[in-house]
KETOR-959402 format. One record per residue: residue number from 0; x, y, z of N, C-alpha, C, CB in turn; residue in three letters. Coordinates in steps of 0.1 Angstrom, whole numbers. Glycine has a CB too. Layout:
BEGIN
NUM/X/Y/Z/X/Y/Z/X/Y/Z/X/Y/Z/ALA;
...
# end
This chain:
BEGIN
0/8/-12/0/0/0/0/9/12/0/-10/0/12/UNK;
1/8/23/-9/17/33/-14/6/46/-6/20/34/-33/UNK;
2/16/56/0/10/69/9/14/81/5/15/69/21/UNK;
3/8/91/-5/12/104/-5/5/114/1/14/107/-17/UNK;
4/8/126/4/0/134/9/13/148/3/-6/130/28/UNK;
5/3/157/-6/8/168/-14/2/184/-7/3/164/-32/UNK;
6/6/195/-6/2/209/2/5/220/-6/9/212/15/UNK;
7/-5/230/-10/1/237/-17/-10/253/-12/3/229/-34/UNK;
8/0/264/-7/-7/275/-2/-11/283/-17/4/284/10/UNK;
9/-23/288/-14/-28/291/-22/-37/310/-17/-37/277/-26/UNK;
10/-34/315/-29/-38/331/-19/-54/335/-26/-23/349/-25/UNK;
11/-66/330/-17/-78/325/-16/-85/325/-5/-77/314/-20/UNK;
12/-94/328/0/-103/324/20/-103/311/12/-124/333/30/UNK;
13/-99/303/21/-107/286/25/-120/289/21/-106/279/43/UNK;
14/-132/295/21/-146/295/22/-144/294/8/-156/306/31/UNK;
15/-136/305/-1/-138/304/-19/-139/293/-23/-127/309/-27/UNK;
16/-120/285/-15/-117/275/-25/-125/266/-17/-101/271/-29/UNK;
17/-131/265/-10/-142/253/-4/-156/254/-11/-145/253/12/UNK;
18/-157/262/-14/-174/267/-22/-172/265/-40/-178/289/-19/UNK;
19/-155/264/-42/-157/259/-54/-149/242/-50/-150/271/-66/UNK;
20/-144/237/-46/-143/223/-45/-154/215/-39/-132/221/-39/UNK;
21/-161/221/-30/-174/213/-28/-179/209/-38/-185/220/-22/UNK;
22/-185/215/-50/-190/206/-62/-187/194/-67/-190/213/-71/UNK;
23/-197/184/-66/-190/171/-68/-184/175/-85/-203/156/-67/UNK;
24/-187/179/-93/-183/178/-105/-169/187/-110/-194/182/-112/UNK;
25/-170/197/-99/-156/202/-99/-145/195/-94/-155/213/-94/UNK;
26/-154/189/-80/-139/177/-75/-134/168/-86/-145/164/-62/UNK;
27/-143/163/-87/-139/146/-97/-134/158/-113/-161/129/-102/UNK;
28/-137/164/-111/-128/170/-124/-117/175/-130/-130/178/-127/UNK;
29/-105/176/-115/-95/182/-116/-85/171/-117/-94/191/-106/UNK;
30/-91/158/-122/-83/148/-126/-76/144/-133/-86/144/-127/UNK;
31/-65/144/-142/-61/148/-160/-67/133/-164/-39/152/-166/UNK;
32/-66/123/-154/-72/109/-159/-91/109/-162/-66/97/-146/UNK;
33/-93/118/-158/-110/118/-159/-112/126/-172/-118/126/-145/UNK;
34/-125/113/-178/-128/121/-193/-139/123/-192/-126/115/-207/UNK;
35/-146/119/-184/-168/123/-177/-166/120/-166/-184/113/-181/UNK;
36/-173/128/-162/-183/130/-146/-195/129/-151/-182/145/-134/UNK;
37/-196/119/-145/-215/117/-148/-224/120/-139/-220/103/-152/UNK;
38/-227/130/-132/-238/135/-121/-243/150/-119/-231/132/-107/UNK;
39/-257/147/-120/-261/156/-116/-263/162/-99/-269/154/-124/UNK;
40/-257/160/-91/-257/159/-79/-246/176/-74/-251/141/-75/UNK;
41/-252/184/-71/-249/197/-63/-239/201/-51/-260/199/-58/UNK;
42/-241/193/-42/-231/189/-31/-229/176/-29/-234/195/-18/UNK;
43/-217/173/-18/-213/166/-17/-219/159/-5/-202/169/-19/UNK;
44/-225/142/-8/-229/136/1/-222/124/4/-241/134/0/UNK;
45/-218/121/20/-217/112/23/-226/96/16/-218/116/35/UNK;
46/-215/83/12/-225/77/9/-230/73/-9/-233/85/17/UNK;
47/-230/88/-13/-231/92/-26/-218/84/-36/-230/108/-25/UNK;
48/-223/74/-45/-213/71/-59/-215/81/-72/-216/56/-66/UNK;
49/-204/87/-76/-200/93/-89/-196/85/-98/-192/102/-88/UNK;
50/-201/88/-111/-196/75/-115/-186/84/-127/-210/61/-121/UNK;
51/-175/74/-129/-162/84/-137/-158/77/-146/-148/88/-130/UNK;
52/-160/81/-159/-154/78/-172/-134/77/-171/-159/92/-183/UNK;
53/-127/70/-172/-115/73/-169/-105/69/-184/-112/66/-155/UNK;
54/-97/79/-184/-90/75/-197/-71/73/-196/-95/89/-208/UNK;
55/-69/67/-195/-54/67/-188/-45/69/-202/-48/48/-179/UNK;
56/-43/80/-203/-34/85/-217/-36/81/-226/-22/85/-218/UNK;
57/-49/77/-232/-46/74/-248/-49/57/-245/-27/80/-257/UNK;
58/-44/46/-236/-40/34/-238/-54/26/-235/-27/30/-231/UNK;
59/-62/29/-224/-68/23/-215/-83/29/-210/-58/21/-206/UNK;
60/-93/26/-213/-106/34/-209/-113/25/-196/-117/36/-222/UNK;
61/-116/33/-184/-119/22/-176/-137/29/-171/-105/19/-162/UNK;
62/-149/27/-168/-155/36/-160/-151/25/-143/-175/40/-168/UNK;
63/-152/40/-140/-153/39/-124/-158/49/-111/-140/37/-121/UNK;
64/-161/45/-99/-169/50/-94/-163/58/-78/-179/39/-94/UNK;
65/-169/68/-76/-159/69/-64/-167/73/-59/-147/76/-64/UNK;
66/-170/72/-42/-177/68/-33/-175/75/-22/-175/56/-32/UNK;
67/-185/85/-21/-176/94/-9/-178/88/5/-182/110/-9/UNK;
68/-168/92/11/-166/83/25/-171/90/38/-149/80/29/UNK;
69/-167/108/37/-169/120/47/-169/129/37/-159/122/59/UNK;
70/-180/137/47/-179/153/43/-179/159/58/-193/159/33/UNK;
71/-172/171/59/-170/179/70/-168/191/64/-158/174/80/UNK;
72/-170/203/72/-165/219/70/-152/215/61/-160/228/87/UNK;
73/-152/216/49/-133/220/43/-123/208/39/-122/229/57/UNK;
74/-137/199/40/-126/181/41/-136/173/36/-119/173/59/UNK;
75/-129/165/29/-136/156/21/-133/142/16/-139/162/12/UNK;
76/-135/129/14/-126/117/13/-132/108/6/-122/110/25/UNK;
77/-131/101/-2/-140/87/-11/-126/76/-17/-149/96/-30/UNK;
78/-137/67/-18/-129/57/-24/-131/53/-36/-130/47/-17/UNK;
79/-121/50/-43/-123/50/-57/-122/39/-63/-116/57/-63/UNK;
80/-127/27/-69/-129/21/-74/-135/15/-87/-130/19/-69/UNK;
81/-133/7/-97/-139/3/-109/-154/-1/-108/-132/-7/-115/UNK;
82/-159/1/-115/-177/3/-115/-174/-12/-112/-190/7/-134/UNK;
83/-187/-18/-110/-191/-35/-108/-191/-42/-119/-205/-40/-102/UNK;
84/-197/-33/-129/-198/-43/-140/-189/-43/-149/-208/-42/-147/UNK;
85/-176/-36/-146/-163/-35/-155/-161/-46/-148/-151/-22/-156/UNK;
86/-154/-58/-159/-149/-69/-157/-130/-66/-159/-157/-78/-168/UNK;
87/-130/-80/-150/-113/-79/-143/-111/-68/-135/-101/-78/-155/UNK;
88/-97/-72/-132/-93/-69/-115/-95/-52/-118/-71/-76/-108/UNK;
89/-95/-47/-110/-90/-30/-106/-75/-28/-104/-97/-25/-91/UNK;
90/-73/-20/-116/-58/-18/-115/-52/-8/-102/-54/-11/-130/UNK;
91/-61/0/-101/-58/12/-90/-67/12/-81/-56/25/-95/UNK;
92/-74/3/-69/-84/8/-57/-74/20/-49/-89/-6/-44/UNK;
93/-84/29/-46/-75/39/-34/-84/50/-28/-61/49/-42/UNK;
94/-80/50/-20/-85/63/-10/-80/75/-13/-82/62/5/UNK;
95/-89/90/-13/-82/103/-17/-92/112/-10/-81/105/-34/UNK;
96/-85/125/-2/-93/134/3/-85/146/-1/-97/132/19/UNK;
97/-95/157/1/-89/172/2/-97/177/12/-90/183/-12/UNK;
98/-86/185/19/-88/194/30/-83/212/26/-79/186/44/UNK;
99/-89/220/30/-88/234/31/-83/239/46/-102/241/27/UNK;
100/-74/245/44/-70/248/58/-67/261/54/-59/239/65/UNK;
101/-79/272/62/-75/285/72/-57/290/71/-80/279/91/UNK;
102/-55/299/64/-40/301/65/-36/314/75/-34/302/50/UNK;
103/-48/324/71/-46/340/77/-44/344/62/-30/345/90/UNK;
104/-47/360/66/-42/367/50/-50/366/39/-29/361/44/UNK;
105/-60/361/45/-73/357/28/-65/347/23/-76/370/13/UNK;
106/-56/338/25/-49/325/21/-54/314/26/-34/325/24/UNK;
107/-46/300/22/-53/288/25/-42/277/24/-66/287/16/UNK;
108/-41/267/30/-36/254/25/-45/244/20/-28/248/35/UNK;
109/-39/239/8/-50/229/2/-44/218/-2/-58/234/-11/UNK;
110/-43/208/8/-37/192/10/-48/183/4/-34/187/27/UNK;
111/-42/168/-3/-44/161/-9/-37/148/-6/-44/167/-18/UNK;
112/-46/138/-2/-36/124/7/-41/113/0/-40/119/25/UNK;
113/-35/106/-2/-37/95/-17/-35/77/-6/-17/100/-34/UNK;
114/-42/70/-10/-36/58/-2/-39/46/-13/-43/55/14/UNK;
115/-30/37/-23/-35/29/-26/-24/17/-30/-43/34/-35/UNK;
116/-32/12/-41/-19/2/-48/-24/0/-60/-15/-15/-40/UNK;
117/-11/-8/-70/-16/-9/-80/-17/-24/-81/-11/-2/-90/UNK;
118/-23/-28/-95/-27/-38/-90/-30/-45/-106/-40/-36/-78/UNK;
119/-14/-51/-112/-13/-51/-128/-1/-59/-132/-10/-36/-133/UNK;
120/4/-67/-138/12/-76/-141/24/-69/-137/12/-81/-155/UNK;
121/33/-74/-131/48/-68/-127/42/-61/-116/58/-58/-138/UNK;
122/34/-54/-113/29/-44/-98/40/-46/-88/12/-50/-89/UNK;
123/40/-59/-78/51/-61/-76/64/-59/-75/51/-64/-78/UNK;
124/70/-62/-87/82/-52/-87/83/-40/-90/90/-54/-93/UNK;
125/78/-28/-99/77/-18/-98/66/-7/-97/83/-18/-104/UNK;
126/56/-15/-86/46/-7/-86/45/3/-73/35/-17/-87/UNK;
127/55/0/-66/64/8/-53/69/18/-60/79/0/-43/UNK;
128/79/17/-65/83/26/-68/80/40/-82/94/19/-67/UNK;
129/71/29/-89/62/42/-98/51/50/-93/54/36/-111/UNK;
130/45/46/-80/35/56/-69/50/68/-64/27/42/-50/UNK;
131/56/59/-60/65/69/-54/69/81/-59/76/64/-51/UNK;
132/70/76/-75/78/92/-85/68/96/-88/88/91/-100/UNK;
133/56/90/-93/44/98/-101/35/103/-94/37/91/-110/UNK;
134/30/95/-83/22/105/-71/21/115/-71/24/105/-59/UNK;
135/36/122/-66/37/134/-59/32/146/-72/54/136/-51/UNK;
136/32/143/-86/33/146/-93/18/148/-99/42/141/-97/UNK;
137/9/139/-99/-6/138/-101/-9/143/-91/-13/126/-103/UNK;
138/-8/145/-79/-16/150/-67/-10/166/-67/-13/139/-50/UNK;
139/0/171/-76/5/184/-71/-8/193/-88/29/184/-71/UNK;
140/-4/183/-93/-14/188/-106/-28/190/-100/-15/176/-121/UNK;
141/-34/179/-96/-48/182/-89/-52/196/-80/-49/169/-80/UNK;
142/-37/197/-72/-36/208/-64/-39/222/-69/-25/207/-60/UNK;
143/-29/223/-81/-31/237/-90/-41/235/-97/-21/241/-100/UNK;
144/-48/227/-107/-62/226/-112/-73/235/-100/-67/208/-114/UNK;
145/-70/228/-90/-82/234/-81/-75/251/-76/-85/221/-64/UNK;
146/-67/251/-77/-60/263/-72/-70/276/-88/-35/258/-73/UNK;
147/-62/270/-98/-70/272/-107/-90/280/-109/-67/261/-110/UNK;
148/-95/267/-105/-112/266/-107/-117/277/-94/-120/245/-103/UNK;
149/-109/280/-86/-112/286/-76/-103/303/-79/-109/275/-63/UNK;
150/-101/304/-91/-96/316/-92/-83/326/-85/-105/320/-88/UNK;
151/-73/311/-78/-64/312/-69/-54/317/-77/-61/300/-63/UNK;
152/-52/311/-92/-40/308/-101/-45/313/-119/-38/288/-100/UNK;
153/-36/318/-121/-42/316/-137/-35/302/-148/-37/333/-146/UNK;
154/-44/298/-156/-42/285/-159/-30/283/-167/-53/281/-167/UNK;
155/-26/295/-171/-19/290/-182/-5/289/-171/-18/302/-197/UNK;
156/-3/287/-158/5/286/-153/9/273/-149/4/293/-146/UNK;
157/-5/265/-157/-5/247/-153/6/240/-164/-25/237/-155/UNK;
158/9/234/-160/19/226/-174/18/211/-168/42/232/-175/UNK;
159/22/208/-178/20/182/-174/29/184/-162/31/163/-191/UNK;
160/22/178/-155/34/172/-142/46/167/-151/26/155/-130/UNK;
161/59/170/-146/71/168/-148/75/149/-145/79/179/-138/UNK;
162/65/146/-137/70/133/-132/64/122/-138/68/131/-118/UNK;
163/52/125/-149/54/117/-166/63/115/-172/50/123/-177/UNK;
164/71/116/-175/87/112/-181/92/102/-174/98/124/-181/UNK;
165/86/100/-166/92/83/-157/82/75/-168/86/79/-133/UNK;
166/75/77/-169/62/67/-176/62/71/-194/40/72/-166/UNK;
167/74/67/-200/74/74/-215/62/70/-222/87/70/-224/UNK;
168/53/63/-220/44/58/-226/33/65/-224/44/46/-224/UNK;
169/31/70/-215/24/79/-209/25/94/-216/29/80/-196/UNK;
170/37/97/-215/42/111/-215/36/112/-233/62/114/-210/UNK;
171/37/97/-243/36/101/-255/22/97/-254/45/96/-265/UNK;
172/10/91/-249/-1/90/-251/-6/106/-248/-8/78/-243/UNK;
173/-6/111/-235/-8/123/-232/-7/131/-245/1/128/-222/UNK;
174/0/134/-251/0/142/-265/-12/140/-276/12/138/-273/UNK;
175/-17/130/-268/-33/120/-280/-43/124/-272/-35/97/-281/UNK;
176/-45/126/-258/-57/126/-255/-65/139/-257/-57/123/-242/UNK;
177/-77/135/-263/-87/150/-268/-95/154/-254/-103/145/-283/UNK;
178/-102/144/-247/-110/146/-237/-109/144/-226/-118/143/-239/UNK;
179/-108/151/-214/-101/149/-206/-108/163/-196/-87/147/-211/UNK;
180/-111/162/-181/-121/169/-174/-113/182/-174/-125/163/-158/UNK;
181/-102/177/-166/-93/188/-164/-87/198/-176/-83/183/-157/UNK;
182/-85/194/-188/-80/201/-196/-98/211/-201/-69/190/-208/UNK;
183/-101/207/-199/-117/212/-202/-119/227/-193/-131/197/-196/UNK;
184/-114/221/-182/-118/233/-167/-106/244/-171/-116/224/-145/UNK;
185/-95/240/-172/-85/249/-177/-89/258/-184/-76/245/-184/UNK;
186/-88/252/-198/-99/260/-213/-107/270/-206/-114/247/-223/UNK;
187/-116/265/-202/-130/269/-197/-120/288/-183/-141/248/-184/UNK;
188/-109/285/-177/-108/293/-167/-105/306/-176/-98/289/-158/UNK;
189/-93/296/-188/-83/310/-194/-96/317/-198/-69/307/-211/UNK;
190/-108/314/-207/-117/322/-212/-122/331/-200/-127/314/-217/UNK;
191/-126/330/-193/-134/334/-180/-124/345/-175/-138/321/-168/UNK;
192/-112/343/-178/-101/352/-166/-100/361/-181/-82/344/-156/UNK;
193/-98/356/-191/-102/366/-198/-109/383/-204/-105/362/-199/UNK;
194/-120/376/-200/-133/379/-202/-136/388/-193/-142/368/-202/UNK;
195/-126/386/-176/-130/393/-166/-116/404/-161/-136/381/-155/UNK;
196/-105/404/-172/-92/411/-168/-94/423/-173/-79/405/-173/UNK;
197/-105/429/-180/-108/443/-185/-111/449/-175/-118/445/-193/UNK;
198/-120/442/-162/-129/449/-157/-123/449/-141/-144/443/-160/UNK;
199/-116/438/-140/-111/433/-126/-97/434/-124/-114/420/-123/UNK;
200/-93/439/-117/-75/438/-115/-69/424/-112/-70/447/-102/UNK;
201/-62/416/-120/-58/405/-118/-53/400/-104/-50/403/-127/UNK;
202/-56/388/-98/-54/390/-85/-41/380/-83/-69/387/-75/UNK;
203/-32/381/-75/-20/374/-70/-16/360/-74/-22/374/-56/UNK;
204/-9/354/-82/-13/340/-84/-10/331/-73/-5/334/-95/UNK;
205/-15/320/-72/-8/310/-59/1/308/-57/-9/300/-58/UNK;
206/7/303/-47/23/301/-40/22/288/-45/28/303/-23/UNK;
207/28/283/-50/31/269/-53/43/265/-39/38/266/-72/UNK;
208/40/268/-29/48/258/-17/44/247/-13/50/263/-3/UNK;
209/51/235/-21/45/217/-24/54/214/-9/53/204/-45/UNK;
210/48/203/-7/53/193/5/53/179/2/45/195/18/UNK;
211/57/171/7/55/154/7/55/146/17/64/147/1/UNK;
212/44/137/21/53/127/32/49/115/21/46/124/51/UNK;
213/58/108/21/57/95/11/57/82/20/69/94/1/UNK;
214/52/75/23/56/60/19/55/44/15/57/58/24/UNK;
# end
């Protein structure tokens, strides 16, 4: 079982970036592996399955479902798993929450804790150590997407996690994929910040101060 947990201060009130990550469709969106969110559902309920189109770079389409575990003030947790009626094993079961944490200053910390395994021919031998490099790297992207949707960041400041290039197969499917949540919400920000920089004075971008505990 592989453990990341990623932090990144963001210059935002916690109530913003919680009022825009509360939405189930914005959560499950800031995924680069997610190509649908399929729900019409408003807030976030304990209990509640989303069910998620997933597209792993070009190679592999899986739907799957993620299941929320808790909701609290600024925190939130589900488990993620392959629908029932996708046949064969689940390559990736795992647990994933975000929390908002109160910084002072109209700022915020916005942590993200990952717990899983993979679960795929060879896994075994190098399935330790590809959580280890690429984690910190998918959960830091998730971080700025939402940093992003919440008006923290401007988009064009997002680039591919760096820690694709461990996974070359990856790094060259990524260049193929058309549909995809998160590259959608991006699109969708640059227009909006756009649209709104005539009228509004552009506001501070986020601190990207990342952290890790791995193991």
């Amino acid at each position: 079982m592989g453990t990341c947990e990623r932090m990144m201060r963001v210059d935002a009130p916690a109530d913003v970036v919680w009022g825009w990550l509360s939405s189930p469709r914005n959560l499950f969106s800031v995924n680069m592996l997610h190509a649908e969110v399929d729900t019409e559902a408003t807030e976030l309920r304990a209990g509640d399955s989303i069910t998620i189109d997933h597209d792993f770079f070009g190679f592999y389409q899986q739907r799957r479902q993620a299941k929320i575990r808790e909701v609290r003030p600024n925190f939130v947790a589900f488990g993620e798993f392959k629908a029932p009626e996708v046949p064969g094993r689940d390559p990736f079961p795992h647990n994933q929450s975000f929390e908002v944490v109160p910084a002072g200053d109209g700022s915020s910390i916005l942590v993200s804790r990952i717990s899983g395994r993979y679960v795929f021919p060879g896994s075994g031998l190098v399935g330790e150590r590809l959580f280890d490099r690429y984690m910190p790297a998918l959960l830091d992207d998730d971080l700025q997407v939402v940093a992003v949707g919440c008006g923290a960041m401007p988009a064009g400041k997002v680039r591919r996690p760096p820690g694709l290039i461990l996974w070359p197969l990856m790094a060259i499917g990524a260049r193929f994929v058309k549909k995809s949540t998160r590259r959608h919400l991006l699109e969708q920000m640059k227009v909006e910040r756009a649209a709104t920089s005539g009228t509004a004075a552009p506001g501070a971008p986020a601190s990207a101060h990342s952290a890790s505990v791995e193991a």
